[in-house]
DOMARGU-100441 format. One line per field, with one value per residue (C-alpha): residue number from 0; chain; x, y, z. Coordinates in nm, 4 decimals. Each point is the difference from the previous one (the first is absolute). Example, Ala and Ser with C-alpha at 12.3 -4.5 7.8 and 13.67 -1.06 7.14 Angstrom:
BEGIN
seq = (0, 1);
mol = (A, A);
c1 = (1.2300, 0.1370);
c2 = (-0.4500, 0.3440);
c3 = (0.7800, -0.0660);
***
This chain:
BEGIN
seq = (0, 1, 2, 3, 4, 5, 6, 7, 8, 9, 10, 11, 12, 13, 14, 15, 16, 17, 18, 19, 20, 21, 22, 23, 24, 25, 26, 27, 28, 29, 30, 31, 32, 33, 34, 35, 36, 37, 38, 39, 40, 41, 42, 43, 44, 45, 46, 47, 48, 49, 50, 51, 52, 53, 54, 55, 56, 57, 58, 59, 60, 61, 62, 63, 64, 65, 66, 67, 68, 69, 70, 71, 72, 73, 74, 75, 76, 77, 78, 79, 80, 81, 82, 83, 84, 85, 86, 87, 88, 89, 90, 91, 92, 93, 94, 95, 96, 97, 98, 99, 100, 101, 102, 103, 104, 105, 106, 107, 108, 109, 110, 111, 112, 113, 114, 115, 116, 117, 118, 119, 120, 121, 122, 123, 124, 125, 126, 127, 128, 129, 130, 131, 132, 133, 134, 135, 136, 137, 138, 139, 140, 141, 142, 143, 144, 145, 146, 147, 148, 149, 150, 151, 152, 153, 154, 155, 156, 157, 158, 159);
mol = (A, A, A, A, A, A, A, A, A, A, A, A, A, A, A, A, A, A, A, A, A, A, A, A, A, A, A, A, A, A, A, A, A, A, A, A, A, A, A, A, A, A, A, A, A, A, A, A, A, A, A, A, A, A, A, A, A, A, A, A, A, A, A, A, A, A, A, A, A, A, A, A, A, A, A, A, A, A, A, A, A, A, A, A, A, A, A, A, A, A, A, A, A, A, A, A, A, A, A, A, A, A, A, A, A, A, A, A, A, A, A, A, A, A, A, A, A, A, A, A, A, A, A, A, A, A, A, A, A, A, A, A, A, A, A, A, A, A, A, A, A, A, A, A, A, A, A, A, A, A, A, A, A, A, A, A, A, A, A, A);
c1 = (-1.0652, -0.2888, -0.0432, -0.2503, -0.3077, -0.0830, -0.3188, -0.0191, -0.0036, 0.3529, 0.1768, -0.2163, 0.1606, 0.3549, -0.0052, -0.0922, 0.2676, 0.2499, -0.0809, -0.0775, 0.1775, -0.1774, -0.3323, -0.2138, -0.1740, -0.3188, 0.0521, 0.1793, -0.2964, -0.2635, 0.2076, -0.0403, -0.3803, 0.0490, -0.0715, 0.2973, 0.0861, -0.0575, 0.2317, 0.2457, 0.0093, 0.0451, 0.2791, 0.1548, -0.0254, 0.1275, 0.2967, 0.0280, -0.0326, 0.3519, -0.1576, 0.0164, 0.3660, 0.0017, -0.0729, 0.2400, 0.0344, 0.1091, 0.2988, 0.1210, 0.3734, 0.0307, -0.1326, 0.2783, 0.2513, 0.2371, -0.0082, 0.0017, -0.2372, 0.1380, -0.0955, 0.2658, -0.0067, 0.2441, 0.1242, 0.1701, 0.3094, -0.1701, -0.3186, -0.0192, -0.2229, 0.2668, 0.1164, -0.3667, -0.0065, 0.3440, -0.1479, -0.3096, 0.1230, 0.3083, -0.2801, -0.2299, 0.2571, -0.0028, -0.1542, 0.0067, -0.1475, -0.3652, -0.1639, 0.1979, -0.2522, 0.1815, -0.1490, -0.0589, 0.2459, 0.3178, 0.0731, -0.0258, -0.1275, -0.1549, 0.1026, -0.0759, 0.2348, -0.0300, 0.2954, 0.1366, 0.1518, 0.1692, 0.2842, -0.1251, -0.1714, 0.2910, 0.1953, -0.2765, 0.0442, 0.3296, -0.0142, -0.2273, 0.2533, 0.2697, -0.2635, -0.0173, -0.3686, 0.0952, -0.1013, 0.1105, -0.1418, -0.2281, -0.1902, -0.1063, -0.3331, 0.0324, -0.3828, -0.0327, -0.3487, -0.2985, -0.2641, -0.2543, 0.0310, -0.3159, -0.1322, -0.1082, -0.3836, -0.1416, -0.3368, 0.1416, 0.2365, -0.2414, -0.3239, -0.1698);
c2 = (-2.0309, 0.0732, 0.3215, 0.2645, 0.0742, 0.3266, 0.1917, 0.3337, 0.1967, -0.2181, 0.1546, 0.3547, -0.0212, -0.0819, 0.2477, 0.3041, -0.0900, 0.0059, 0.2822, 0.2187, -0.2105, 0.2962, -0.0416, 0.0136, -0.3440, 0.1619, 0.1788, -0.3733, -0.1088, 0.2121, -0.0177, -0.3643, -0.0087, -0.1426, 0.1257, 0.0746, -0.3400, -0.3057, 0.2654, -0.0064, -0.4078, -0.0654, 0.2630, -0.1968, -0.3403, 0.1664, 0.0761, -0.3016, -0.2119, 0.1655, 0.2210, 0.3642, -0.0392, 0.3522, 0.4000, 0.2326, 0.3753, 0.0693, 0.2548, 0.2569, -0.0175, 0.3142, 0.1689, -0.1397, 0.1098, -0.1284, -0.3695, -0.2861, -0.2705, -0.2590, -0.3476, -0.2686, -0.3497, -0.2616, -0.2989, -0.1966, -0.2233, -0.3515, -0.1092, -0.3210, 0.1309, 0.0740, 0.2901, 0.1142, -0.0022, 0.1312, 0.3024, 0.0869, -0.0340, 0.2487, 0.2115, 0.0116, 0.1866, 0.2761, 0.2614, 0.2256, -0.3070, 0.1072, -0.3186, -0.3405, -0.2401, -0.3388, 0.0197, -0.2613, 0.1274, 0.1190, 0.1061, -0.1326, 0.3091, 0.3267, 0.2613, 0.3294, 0.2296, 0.3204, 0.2132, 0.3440, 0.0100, -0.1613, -0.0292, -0.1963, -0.2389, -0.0593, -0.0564, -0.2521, -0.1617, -0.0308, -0.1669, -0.2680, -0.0790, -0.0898, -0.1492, -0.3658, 0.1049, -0.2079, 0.2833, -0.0576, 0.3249, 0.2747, 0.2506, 0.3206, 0.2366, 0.3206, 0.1526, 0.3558, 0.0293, -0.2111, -0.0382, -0.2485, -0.1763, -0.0769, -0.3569, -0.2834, 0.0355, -0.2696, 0.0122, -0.1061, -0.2476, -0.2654, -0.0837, -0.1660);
c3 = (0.7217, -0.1798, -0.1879, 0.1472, -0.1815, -0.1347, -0.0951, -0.1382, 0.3910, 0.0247, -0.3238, 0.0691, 0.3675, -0.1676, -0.2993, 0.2027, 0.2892, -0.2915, -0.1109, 0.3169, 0.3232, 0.2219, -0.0466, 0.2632, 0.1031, -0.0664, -0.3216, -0.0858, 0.1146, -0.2458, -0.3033, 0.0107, 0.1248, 0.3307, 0.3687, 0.1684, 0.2310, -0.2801, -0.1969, 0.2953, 0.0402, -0.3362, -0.0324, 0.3141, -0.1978, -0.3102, 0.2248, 0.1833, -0.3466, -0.0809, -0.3104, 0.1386, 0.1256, 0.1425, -0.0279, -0.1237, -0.1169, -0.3514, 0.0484, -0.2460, -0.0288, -0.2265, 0.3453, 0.1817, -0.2431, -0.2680, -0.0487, -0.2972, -0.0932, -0.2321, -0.0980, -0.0304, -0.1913, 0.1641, -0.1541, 0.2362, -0.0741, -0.0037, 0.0936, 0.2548, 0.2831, 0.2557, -0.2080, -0.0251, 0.4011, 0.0631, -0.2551, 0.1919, 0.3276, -0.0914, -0.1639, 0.2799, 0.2570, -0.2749, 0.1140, -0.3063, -0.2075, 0.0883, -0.2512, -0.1376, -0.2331, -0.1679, -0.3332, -0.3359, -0.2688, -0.1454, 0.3619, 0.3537, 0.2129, -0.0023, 0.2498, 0.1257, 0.1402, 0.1534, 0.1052, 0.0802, -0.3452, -0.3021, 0.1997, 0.2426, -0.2248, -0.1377, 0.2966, 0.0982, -0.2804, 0.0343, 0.3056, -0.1295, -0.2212, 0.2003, 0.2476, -0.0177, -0.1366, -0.3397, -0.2249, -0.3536, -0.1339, 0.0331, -0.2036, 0.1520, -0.0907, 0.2026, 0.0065, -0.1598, 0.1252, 0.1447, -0.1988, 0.1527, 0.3342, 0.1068, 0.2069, -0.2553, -0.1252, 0.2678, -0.1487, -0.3504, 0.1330, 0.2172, -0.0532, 0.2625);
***
């Protein structure tokens, strides 16, 4: 498959759907100095190219009440790739495991949890312990506070 070929409209189109999903097609349209319908089709083969993967509302969990963020390093028991799958797949049918990445380094994976409380992290962890998830060890980060989540700078990142 060949990659698809950007210009500056392509990564304009991109950066301001990352940062405001909502827009209306014709505001998309003016920030990015283009009448409303070539905006439109090239949106649709941004889409259909695989690189907007979908549209989704940031939510505020403080609003929602009481809850826990925490990042988690895994290191998992051995490495031959079956272990690696049997890890992800367990991973992927939990729920409260909201982002996995396998990472270069001292550890295998980086996750992010989010759960009603410490208590339930904990409980969640527990489980993946006595899973057949082949977690050696884990180390946990709860967050105290957000202090920048924003989309990646698309502007800075490709050049076309």
């Amino acid at each position: 498959m060949t990659p698809l070929r950007l210009d500056d409209r392509d990564i304009a189109i991109l950066a301001t759907l990352s940062r405001e999903g909502r827009i209306a097609k014709t505001d998309l349209a003016a920030r990015v100095n283009l009448s409303p319908t070539p905006c439109w089709e090239r949106m649709k083969r941004l889409e259909k190219a695989g690189l907007i993967r979908g549209y989704r509302a940031e939510i505020d969990l403080s609003g929602l009440g009481p809850h826990v963020q925490v990042f988690v390093t895994v290191e998992l028991d051995n490495h031959r790739a079956e272990s690696f799958q049997i890890f992800e797949r367990t991973v992927a049918r939990i729920d409260e495991i909201t982002g996995c990445w396998a990472i270069g380094g001292g550890y295998d994976y980086l996750m992010q949890v989010v759960t009603g409380d410490v208590g339930a992290f904990q409980t969640l962890m527990d489980g993946l312990l006595e899973s057949r998830a082949g977690v050696r060890r884990y180390y946990s980060y709860i967050v105290t506070k957000p202090v920048k989540d924003v989309p990646p700078a698309l502007g800075l990142l490709f050049q076309p």
